[in-house]
TORKE-50181 format. One record per residue (C-alpha): residue number from 1; x, y, z. Coordinates in steps of 0.5 Angstrom, whole numbers. Each point is the difference from the previous one (the first is absolute). Layout:
N
  nr    c1    c2    c3
 NUM     X     Y     Z
...
end
This chain:
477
  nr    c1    c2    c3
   1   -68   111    32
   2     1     5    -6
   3     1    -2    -6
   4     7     4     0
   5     2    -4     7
   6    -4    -7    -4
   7     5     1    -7
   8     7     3     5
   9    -2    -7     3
  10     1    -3    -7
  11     7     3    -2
  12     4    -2     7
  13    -3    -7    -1
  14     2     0    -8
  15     7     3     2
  16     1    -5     6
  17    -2    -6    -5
  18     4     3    -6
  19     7     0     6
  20    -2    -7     2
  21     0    -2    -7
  22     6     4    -2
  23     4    -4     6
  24    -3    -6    -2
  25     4     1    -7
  26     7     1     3
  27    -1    -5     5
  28    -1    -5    -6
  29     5     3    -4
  30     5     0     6
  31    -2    -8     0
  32     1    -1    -7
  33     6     3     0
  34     3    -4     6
  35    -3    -6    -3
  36     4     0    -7
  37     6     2     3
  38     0    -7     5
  39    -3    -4    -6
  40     4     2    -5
  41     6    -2     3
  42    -4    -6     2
  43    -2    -2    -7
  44     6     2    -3
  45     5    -3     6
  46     7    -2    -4
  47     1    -9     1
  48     5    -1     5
  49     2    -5     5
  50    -6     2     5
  51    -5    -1    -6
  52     3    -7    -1
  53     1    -3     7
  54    -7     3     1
  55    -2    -4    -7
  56     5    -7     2
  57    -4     0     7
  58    -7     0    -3
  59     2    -5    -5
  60     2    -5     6
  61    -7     1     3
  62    -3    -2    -8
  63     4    -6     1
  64    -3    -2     7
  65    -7     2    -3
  66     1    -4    -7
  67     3    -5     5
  68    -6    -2     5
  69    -5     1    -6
  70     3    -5    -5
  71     1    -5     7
  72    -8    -3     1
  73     1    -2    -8
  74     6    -3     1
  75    -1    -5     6
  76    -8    -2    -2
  77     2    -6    -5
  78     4    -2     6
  79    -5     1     5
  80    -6    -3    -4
  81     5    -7     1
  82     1     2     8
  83    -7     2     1
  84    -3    -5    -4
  85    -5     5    -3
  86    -1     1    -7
  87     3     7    -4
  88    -6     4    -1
  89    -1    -1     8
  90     5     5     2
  91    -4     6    -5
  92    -2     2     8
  93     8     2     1
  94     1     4    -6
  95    -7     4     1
  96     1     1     7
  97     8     2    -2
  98    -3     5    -6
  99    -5     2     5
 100     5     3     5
 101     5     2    -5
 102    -6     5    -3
 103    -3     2     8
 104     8     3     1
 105     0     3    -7
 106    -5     4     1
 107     1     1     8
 108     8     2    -3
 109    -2     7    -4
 110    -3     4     5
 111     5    -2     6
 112     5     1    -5
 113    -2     6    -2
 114    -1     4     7
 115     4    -4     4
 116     6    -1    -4
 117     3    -6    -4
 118     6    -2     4
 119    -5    -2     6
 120    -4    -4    -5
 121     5    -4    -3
 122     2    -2     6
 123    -6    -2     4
 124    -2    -4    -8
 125     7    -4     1
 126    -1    -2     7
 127    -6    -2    -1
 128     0    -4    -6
 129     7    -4     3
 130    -3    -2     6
 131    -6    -4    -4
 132     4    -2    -4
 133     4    -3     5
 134    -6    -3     3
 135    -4    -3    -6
 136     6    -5     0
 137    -2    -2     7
 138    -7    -1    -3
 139    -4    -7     0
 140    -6     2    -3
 141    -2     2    -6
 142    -4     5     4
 143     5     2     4
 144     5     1    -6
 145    -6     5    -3
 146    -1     4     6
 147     8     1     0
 148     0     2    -8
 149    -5     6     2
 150     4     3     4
 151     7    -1    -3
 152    -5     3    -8
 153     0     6     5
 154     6     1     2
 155     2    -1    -8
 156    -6     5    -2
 157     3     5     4
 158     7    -1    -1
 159    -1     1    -9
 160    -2     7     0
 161     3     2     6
 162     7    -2    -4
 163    -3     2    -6
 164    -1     7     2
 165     6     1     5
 166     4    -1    -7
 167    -4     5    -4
 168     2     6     6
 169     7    -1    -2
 170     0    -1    -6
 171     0     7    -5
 172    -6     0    -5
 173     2    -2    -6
 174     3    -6     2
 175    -6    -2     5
 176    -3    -6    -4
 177     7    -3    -1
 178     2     0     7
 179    -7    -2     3
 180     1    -6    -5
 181     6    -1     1
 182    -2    -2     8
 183    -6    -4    -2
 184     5    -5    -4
 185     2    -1     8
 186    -7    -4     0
 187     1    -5    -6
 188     7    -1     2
 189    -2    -2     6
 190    -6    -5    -3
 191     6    -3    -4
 192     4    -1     6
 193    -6    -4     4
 194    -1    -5    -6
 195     8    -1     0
 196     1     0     8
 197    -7    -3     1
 198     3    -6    -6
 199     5    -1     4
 200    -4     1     7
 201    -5    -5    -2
 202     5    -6    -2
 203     5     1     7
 204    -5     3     5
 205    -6     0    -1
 206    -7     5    -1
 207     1     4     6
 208     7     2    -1
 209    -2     5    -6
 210    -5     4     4
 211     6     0     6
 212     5     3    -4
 213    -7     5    -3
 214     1     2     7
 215     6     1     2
 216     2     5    -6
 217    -5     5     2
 218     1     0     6
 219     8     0    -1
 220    -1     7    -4
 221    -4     3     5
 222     6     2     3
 223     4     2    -6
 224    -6     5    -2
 225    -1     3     8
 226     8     2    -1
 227     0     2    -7
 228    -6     1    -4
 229    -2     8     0
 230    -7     2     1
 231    -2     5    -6
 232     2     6    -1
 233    -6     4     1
 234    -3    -4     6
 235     7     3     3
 236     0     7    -3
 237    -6     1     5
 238     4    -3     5
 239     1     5     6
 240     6    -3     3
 241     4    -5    -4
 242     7    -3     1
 243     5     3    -2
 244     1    -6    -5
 245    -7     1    -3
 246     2     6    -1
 247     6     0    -4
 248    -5    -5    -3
 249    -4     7    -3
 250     6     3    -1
 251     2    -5    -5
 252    -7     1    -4
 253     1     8     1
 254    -6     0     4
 255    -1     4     6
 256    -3    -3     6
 257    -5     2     5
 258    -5     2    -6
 259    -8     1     2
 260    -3    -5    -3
 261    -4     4    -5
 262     7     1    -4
 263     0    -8    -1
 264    -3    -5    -4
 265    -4    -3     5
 266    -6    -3     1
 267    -4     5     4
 268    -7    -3    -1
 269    -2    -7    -2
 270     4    -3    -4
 271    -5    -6    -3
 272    -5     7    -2
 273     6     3    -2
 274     0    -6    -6
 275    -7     2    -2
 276     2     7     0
 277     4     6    -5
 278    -1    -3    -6
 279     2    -8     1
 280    -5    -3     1
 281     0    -4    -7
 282     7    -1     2
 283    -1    -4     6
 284    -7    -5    -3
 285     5    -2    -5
 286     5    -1     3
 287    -4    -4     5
 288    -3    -4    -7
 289     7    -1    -1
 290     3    -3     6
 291    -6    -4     2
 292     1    -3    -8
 293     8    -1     2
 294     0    -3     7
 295    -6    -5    -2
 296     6    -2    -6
 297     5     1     6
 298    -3    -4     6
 299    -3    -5    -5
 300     7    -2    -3
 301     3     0     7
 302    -4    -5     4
 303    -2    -4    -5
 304     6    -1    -5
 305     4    -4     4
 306    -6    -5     2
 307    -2     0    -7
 308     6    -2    -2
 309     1    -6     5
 310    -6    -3    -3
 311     2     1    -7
 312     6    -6     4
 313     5     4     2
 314     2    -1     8
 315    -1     6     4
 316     7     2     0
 317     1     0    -8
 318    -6     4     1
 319     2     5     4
 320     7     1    -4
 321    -5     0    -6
 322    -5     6     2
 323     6     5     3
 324     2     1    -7
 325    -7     4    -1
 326     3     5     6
 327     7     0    -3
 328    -3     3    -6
 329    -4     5     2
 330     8     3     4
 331     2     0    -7
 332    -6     5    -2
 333     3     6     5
 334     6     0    -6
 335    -5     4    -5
 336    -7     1     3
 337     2     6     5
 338     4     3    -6
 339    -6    -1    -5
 340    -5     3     5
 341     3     5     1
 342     2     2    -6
 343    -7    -1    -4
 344    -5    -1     6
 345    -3    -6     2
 346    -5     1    -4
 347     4    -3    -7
 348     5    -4     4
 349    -4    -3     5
 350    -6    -2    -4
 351     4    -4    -5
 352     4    -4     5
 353    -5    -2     3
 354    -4    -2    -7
 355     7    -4    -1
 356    -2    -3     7
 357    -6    -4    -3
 358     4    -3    -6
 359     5    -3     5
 360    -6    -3     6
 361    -4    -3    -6
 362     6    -4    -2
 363     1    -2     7
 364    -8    -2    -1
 365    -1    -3    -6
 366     7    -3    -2
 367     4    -7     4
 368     7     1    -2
 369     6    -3     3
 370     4     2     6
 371     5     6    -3
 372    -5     3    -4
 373    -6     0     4
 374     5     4     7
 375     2     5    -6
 376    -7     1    -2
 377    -2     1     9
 378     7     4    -1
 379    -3     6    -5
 380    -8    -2     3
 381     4     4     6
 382     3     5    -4
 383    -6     3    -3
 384    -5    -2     5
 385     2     0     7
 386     5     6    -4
 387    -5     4    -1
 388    -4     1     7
 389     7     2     2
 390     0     6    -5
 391    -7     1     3
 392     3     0     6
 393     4     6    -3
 394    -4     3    -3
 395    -4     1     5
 396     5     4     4
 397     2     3    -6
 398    -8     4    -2
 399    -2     1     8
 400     4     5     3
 401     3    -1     8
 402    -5     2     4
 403    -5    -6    -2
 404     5    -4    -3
 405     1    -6     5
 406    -9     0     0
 407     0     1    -7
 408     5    -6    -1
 409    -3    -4     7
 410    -7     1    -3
 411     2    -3    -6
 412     3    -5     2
 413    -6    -2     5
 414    -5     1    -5
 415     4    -4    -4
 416     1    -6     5
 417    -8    -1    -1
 418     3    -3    -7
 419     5    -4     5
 420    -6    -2     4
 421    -4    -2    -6
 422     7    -4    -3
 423     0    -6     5
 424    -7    -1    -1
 425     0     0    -7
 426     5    -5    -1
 427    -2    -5     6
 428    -7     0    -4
 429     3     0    -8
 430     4    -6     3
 431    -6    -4     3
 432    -4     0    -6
 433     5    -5    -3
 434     4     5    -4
 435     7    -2    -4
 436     4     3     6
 437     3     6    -4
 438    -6     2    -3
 439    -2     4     6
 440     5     5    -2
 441    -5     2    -7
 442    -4     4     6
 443     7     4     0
 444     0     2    -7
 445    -7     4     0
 446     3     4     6
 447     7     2    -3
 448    -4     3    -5
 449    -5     4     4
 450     5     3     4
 451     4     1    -7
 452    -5     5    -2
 453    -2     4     6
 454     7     1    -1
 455     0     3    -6
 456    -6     4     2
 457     5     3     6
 458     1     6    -6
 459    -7     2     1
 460     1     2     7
 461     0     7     2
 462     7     3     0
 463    -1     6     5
 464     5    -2     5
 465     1     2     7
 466     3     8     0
 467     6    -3     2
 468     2    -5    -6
 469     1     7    -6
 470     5     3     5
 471     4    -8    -1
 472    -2     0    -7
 473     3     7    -2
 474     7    -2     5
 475     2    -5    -6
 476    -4    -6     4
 477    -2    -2    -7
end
C-alpha cells in the first residue's frame, strides 16, 4: 500500500469518527432536551389533590409499618409472665425482627427502582400482614422469632417504597416536608400500638395485638391496588397505558410513552449508582447517620415498655407510658420538614438530634413521678425518633429519582444493622445488673454522632444530577 493510500485511509476513518461523535453529541443534547422538559415538569408539579391522595395513602401504609414494628415491644412484658421467661429472653425476637427489617431494606431499593413502587408496597404489606397475623398464633419463642423476621421484611420494604413514591409526587421544593409528613405515619402508628395494645392486653390478651397488626395491612392492600398510582416516570415509559393513567400524565403535563433515556430512571445499578457522580460522601454519612438513629430507635422501641415494667409498673401502664415517645416524634413533621427545606439538614437536623441526647440522658439518669417523666418520653420522641424522620426526608430530598428508593432502602438497611445491634445491646446492659433505665446513657453517645455526620452533610459534593439545575432555575428553590 502507498503512502498516499496509507494516509487516504486515515481521512475517511478520521472523518467517519468525527460524524459518529458529531451524532453521539445530538443524540445526548436530543435526550437532555427530552429529559428536562419531563423532569421540569416533575419536580415542579403544582400540589393538588393527586399529590395529596398519593401522600394520604403512603401515610396509611406508615401507619401500618410503625404498627407492627412498636408490636413486639409492647406484648414482651406480658408474655415474660405467659411464657414464664425472663425479658432479656426475647432479645432473640427483636434481633430476628431488625434482621428482617434490614434484608427488605436493602432488597427494596433495587426493586423498587427497575421494577416499580406500587408493585413493591404491595407485596411489602401482603407480607408483613400475613406474619403478623400468624405470630399471634405463635407458642414459642422461637417460633415467634422466625415469624418477626418475616414480618421486618415486609416492613423493610414497605418504609422506602412509601418514602419514594411520596417523593415522585411531590414538587422539589417541597419534598423534604412531604416525605416527613408521611413518615409521621409511622410514629402514629407506634402511639396507637401502646394505646390499643393498653387496652388489648388488659381485655383480650397478647395475641390480639398482632391480630389487629394483620389485618390492617392486609385490609390496605385493596385500597392501594384501586387507588394508589405507580410513579409517574415508570408510566411515562409505559407503551400502553389505560385511559386513566394517562389523564394521570396529563395532569402533570407529562407526555406518555416517552423512551426511557428522557426519564430519571435507573438504568444501570441502582446501589453503584450511590457510590458514583459525586455522592459517595453523601451515602457513608448518611449510612453513619442512620445506624446512629436507628441504634437509639429500636433501643427505645423494644426496650422502653420493658424497662418501664420494671421500674414497677404493670404492662399496660407501660405500654400507655412508651406510646407517648411515638406521638412526640408525629409533632416533629409540624416544623422539621419546613426547616430542612429551608436551611438543609445540615443545621437543622444536626441540632434536633443533639436536643435528642439532653432528653434520653433525662430518661436515663433522673426518676421523676409519672406526668413528668411521659413528658420527657414525649419530647425524647420529638427529637430523637424526629429526627430519623427528617433523615428519612433528607434522604429523598438529596438523592435524585432514579436512585432514590435504593439510596432511602440502603440506608434504612445499613441502618438496621444499629437495629440488630439495639436488642443485644440492652438484653446484655440489662443482665449486668444495671438500674433498669441507665441502659438508655448508651443512646446518648449515638445521638450525638449522628448529630455530627449531619452537620458534616455540608461537606458533600453539591454537583447534582443534570436534572436538578433545570428544577432549580424553574422556581424549586
Amino acid at each position: 500500500m502507498t503512502a498516499e493510500a496509507a494516509e487516504a485511509r486515515l481521512v475517511r476513518r478520521s472523518r467517519k469518527c468525527h460524524r459518529a461523535k458529531k451524532e453521539g453529541r445530538r443524540e445526548a443534547k436530543m435526550a437532555e432536551a427530552s429529559l428536562s422538559a419531563t423532569e421540569v415538569a416533575l419536580e415542579n408539579q403544582r400540589l393538588g389533590a393527586l399529590q395529596i391522595r398519593v401522600a394520604a395513602l403512603c401515610t396509611l401504609v406508615q401507619i401500618c409499618d410503625g404498627y407492627d414494628i412498636g408490636s413486639i415491644g409492647i406484648v414482651v412484658p406480658s408474655l415474660t409472665h405467659a411464657w414464664n421467661l425472663p425479658g432479656p429472653a426475647f432479645t432473640q425476637a427483636f434481633l430476628w425482627s431488625s434482621i428482617g427489617i434490614m434484608a427488605g431494606a436493602l432488597s427494596a431499593g433495587p426493586i423498587g427502582d427497575r421494577v416499580g413502587r406500587k408493585p413493591l408496597l404491595i407485596a411489602s404489606l401482603t407480607i408483613f400482614g400475613l406474619a403478623s397475623l400468624l405470630s399471634a398464633f405463635a407458642g414459642s419463642l422461637l417460633v415467634l422469632s422466625i415469624l418477626r423476621c418475616f414480618t421486618g421484611i415486609g416492613i423493610g420494604g414497605a418504609f422506602p417504597g412509601a418514602a419514594t413514591l411520596t417523593g415522585d409526587y411531590a414538587p422539589q421544593r417541597l419534598r423534604a416536608t412531604m416525605i416527613m409528613a408521611t413518615f409521621t405515619g409511622a410514629p402514629l402508628g407506634g402511639f396507637l400500638v401502646g394505646q390499643a395494645g393498653a387496652l388489648l392486653l388488659a381485655r383480650f390478651g397478647w395475641p390480639s395485638v398482632f391480630v389487629l397488626g394483620g389485618l390492617m395491612p392486609l385490609l390496605v392492600v385493596p385500597v392501594l391496588a384501586i387507588w394508589l398510582p405507580e410513579s409517574p416516570r415508570f408510566l411515562a415509559a409505559r407503551g400502553t397505558l389505560s385511559s386513566r393513567q394517562a389523564a394521570l400524565l396529563q395532569r402533570l403535563d407529562v407526555a406518555p410513552g416517552q423512551a426511557a433515556e428522557g426519564l430519571d430512571l435507573a438504568r444501570g445499578n441502582p446501589v453503584k449508582m450511590l457510590f458514583g457522580e459525586g455522592y459517595a460522601l453523601q451515602t457513608v454519612l448518611l449510612w453513619v447517620i442512620f445506624f446512629c438513629s436507628l441504634m437509639d430507635l429500636f433501643l427505645f422501641g423494644y426496650w422502653l415498655p420493658e424497662v418501664l415494667h420494671l421500674t414497677g409498673m404493670t404492662p399496660p401502664e407501660a405500654a400507655r407510658a412508651a406510646s407517648y415517645r411515638a406521638l412526640g416524634a408525629m409533632f416533629a413533621v409540624l416544623y422539621l420538614g419546613l426547616l430542612i427545606d429551608r436551611f438543609g439538614p445540615q443545621r437543622a437536623l444536626a441540632w434536633h438530634y443533639a436536643a435528642g441526647a439532653v432528653f434520653t440522658a433525662l430518661i436515663s439518669l433522673l426518676a421523676m413521678p409519672y406526668g413528668l417523666l411521659v413528658a420527657v418520653i414525649f419530647f425524647s420522641g420529638l427529637t430523637t425518633t424526629g429526627s430519623q424522620t427528617g433523615a428519612n426526608a433528607t434522604c429523598g430530598k438529596l438523592y435524585p429519582a432514579r436512585m432514590r428508593t435504593s439510596g432511602l432502602g440502603w440506608a434504612l438497611g445499613i441502618g438496621r444493622l444499629g437495629g440488630i445491634a439495639a436488642p443485644p445491646l440492652g438484653g446484655w446492659l440489662l443482665s449486668l445488673g444495671l438500674p433498669p433505665t441507665r441502659i438508655f446513657l448508651s443512646a446518648c453517645g449515638f445521638a450525638l454522632v449522628a448529630a455530627a455526620a449531619t452537620a458534616l452533610l455540608g461537606l458533600r459534593r453539591t454537583r447534582a444530577a443534570s436534572l436538578s439545575a433545570p428544577a432549580s432555575a424553574g422556581g424549586a428553590q
